[in-house]
N, C-alpha and C positions, 0 to 999 in steps of 0.2 A: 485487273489493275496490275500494273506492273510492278513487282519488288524492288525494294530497292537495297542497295549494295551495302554492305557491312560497314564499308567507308562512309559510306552518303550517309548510314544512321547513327554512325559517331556524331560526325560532322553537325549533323539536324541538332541531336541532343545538346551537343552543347553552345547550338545557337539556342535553344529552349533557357538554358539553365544560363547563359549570360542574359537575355533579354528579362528573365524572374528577377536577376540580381538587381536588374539596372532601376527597374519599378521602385521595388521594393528601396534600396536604397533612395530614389525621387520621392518616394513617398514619407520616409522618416526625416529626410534632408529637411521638406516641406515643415512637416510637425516641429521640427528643432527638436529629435531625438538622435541624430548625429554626433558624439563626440571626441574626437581622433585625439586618443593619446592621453587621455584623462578622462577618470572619475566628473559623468555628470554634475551642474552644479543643481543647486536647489532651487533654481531660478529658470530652469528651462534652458532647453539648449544656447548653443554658443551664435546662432543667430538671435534666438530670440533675445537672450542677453545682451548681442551687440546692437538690437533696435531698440532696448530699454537704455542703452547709452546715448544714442541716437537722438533717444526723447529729449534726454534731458539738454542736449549741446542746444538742438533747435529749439528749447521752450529758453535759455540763457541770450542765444539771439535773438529772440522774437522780443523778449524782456526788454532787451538795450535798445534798441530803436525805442521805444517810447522812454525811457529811462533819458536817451541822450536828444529827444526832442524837448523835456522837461530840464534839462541840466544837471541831474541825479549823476552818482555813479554808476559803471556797470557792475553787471554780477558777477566778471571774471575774480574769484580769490587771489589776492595779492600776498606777497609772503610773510610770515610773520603775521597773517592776521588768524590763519587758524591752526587750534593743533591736531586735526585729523581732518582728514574727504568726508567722514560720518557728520560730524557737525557741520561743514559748511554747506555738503547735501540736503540735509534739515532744516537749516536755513532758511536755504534759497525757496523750499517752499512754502515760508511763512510768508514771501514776497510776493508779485504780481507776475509770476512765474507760470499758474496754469499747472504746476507740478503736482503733487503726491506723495503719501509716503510709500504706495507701490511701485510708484516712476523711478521711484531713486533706488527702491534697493536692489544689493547688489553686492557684489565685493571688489567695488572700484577704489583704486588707488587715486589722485589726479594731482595734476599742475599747477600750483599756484603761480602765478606772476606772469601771463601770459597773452595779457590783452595787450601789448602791443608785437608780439609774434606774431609770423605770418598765420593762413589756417591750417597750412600744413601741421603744424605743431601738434604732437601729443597731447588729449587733453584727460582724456580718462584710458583707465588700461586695467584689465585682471588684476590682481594682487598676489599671483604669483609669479609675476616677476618684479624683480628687486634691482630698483633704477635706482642708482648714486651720482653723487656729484660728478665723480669722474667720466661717466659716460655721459652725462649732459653737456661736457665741458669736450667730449668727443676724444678724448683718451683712449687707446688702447687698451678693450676691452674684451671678455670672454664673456657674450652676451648671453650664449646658451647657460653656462655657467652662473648666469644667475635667475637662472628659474629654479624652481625649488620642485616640481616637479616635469613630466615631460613635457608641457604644453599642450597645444599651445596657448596662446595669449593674443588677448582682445583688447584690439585699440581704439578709439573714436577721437576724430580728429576735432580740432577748433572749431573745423568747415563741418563737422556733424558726419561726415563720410567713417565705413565701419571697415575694418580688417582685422581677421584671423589667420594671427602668423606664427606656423609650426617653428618647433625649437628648432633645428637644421637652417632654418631661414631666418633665424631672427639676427640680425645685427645693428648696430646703428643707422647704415645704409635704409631700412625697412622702417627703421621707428620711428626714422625723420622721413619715411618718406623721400629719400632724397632721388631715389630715380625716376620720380615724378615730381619735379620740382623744388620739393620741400628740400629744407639745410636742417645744422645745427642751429641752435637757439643763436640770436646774436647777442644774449647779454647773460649767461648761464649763471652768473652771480646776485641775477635777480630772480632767482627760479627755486620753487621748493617742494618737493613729493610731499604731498599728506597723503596719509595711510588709514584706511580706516582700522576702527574700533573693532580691537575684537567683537565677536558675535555672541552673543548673551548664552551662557551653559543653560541643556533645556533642565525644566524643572524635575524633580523626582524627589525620590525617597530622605524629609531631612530638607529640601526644598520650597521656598514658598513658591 
């Protein structure tokens, strides 16, 4: 068998040791053990958190169609009707929703007043990023500058569609989706972040 050259067994190895990475990362990606830039949440990685958003937009559609065959309202949250995403996520599965109290948790922030936006529109998002008025209203903002840590941040659209967008890339441009169609809101003074409730301190010592 013929040797081969000092060059060629560089070369070899670190086809070896790229082709190991590439698995191995395919294979965490899969599990939703992947997560750039941030402390895992408690909920499983950042896909799998963005198809537990996912749920919830599609079981809200699914809802309205027999809602607006009956003449009912839909389930989009209007503003002013809740004071946090915790309660109105609670809600919504007391209704004929198909939801959970698995389906919904989570640490989603979301948009109230937004049934008549297109679906582009942001409907749920991580909760570590911190949307204000002015950036709804499309002001000049420092979008990174309001994440509270690196990112990134998880969005699920109107239309149920999922993205995960690094701090570096985040701007208005990306939240509205706009370079795929999507705008700013057209009516931003009918629009209101609820935030969910904080998360219950775990029990211990002195604790019921």
């Amino acid at each position: 068998m013929e040797k081969m050259k000092p060059g060629e067994l560089i070369v070899t190895a670190l086809a070896v040791v790229a082709a190991v990475w590439a698995v191995a990362f395919a294979v965490l990606s899969w599990c939703g053990g992947v997560v750039i830039g941030r402390g895992d949440y408690p909920y499983g990685g950042l896909t799998s958190l963005g198809n537990r958003g996912r749920t919830i937009v599609y079981a809200i559609r699914g809802a309205d169609e027999d809602l607006a065959a009956s003449g009912a309202d839909d389930l989009w949250p209007a503003k002013g009707e809740w004071a946090s995403s915790t309660e109105y996520l609670e809600r919504i599965c007391t209704n004929d929703s198909g939801l959970d109290k698995s389906d919904i948790d989570g640490p989603w922030c979301c948009l109230a007043g937004i049934a008549g936006e297109d679906d582009s529109m942001p409907f749920l998002w991580t909760d570590n990023l911190e949307v204000t008025d002015a950036m709804l209203r499309g002001e000049d903002v420092d979008w990174g500058g309001q994440l509270r840590d690196e990112g990134p941040v998880v969005i699920v659209r109107k239309s149920g569609s999922m993205q995960v967008v690094k701090k570096k890339q985040l701007s208005a441009e990306t939240f509205f989706d706009m370079s795929w169609g999507g705008a700013l809101p057209r009516d931003p003074d009918a629009l209101e972040v609820l935030k969910p409730l904080p998360a219950p301190e775990p029990a211990g010592e002195g604790r019921p």
